[in-house]
C-alpha positions as CSV (number, residue, x, y, z in Angstrom):
1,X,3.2,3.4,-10.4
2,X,0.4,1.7,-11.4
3,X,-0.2,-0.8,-8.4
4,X,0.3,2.0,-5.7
5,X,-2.6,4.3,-7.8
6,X,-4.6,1.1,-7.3
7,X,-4.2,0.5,-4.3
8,X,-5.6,3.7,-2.9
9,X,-1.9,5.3,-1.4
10,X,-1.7,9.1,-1.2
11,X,-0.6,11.3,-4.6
12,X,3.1,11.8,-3.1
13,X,3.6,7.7,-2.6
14,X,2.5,7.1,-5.7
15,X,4.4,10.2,-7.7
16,X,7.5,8.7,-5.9
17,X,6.8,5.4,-7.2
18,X,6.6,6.6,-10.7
19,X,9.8,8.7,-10.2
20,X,11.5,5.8,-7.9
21,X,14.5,5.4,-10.2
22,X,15.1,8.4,-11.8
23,X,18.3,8.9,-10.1
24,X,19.3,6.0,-9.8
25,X,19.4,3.4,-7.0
26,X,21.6,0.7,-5.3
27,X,20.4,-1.7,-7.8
28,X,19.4,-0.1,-11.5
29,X,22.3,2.3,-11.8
30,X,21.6,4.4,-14.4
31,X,20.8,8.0,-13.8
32,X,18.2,9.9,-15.7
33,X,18.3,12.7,-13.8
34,X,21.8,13.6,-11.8
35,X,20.5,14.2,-8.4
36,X,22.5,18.0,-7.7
37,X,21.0,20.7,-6.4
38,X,19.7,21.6,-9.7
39,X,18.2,18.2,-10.9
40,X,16.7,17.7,-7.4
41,X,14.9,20.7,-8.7
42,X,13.6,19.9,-11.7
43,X,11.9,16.8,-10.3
44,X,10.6,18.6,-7.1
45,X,8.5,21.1,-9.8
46,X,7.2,18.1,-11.1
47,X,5.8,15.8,-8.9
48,X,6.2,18.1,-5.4
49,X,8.4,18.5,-2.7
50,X,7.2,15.5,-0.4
51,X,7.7,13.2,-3.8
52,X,10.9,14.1,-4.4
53,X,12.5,13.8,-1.2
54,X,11.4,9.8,-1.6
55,X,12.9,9.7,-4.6
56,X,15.8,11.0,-3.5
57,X,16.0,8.6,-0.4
58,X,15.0,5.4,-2.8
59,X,17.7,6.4,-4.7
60,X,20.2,7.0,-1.5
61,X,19.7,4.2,0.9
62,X,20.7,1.0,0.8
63,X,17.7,-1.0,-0.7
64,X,15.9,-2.9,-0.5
65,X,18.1,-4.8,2.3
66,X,17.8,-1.8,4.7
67,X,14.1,-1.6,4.5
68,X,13.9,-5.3,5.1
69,X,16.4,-5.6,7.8
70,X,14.4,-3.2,9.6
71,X,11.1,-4.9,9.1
72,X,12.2,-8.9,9.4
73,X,12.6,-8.5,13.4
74,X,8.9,-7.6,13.9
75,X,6.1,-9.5,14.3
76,X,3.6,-10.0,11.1
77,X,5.6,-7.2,9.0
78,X,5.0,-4.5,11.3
79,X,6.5,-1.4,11.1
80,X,9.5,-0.6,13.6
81,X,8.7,1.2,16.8
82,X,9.5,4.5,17.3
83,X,9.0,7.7,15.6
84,X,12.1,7.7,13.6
85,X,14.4,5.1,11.6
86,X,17.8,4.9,11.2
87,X,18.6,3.6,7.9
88,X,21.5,2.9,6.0
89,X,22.8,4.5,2.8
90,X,24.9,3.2,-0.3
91,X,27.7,5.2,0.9
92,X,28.3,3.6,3.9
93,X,26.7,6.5,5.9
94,X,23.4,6.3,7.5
95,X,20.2,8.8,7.7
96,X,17.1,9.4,9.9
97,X,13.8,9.3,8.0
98,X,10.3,9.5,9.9
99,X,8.2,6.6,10.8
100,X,5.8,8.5,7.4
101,X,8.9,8.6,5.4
102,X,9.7,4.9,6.3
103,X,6.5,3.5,5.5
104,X,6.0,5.5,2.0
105,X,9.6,4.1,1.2
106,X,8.5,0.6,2.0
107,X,5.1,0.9,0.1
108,X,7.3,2.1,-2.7
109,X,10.1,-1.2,-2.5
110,X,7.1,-3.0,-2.1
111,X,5.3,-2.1,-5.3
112,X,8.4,-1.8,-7.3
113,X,9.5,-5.3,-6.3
114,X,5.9,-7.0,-7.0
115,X,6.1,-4.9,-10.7
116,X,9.1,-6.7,-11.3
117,X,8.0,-10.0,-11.0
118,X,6.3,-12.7,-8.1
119,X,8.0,-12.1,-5.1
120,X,9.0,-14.9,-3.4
121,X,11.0,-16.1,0.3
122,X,14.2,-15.8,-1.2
123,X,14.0,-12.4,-3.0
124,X,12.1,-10.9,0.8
125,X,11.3,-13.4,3.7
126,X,8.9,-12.6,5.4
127,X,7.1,-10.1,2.9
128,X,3.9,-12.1,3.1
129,X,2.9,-9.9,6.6
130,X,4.2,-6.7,5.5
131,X,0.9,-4.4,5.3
132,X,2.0,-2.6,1.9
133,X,1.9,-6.1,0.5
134,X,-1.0,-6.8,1.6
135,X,-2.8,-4.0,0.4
136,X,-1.2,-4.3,-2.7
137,X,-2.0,-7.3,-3.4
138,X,-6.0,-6.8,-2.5
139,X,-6.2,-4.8,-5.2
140,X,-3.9,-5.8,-8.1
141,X,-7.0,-8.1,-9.2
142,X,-9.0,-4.9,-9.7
143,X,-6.5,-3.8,-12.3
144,X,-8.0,-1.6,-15.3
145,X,-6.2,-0.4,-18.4
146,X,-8.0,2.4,-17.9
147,X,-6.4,4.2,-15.8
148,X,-3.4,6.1,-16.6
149,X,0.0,5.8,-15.0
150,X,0.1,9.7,-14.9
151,X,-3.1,9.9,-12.6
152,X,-1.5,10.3,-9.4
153,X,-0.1,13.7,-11.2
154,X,-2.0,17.1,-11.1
155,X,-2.5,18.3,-14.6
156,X,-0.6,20.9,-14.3
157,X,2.8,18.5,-12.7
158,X,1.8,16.4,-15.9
159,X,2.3,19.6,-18.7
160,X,5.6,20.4,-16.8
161,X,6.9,16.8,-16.9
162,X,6.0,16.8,-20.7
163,X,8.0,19.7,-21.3
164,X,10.9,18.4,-19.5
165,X,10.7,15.1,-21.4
């Protein structure tokens, strides 16, 4: 994803964000990919272990409302206290991610929302303090066409996810 490449976040961040839907999620239900042991595979060769288990959980929990309910009670956007986060998933069930895991997940949310469109009080109060906003937002004016959406990819992750396609 584009705006998380620009805005400096690590190669497995942005990988997710370019694979953020490709099973699916709580919201754009189509599945490119069916997430099963061997799918889950296919996409893990591609853009790496650490990738794939965000876009596995973006595809699993219960967003973006369980990444914002977490987030609305602090002060400013900050992250939740504690080393791990209890979220909730679409099936009702709910599943412990790290504060990292947490924090790449919102940074993903947050990019995928702003791609979509302005975000605004009504679509995520509050989201004006949250820091992946922020930094977001600092550098979407130094957007370039010249830069490749396949960047955050090895060249190597890139062949296999051309041969896949």
């Amino acid at each position: 994803m584009r705006l998380l490449i620009e805005a400096g976040y690590p190669q497995r961040i942005c990988a997710a964000g370019l694979f953020h839907s490709i099973y699916g999620t709580s919201i754009f239900k189509h599945t490119s990919i069916v997430p099963d042991a061997r799918g889950r595979a296919v996409v893990r060769e591609v853009v790496g272990e650490e990738a794939e288990h965000l876009v596995w959980l973006f595809h699993s929990i219960d967003r973006p409302g369980t990444l914002h309910a977490k987030i609305l009670p602090c002060a400013n956007g900050a992250f939740p206290a504690g080393e791990e986060v209890l979220l909730d998933k679409t099936d009702g069930t709910t599943i412990h991610v790290t504060r990292r895991q947490f924090e790449d997940l919102l940074a993903v949310e947050m990019a995928n929302m702003i791609d979509q469109g302005p975000l605004n009080a009504t679509k995520w109060p509050g989201f004006e303090g949250c820091e992946p906003y922020i930094r977001i937002q600092q550098r979407m004016k130094r957007l370039s066409d010249s830069n490749s959406v396949c960047t955050c990819l090895s060249r190597r992750r890139r062949s296999r996810l051309y041969r896949i396609l």
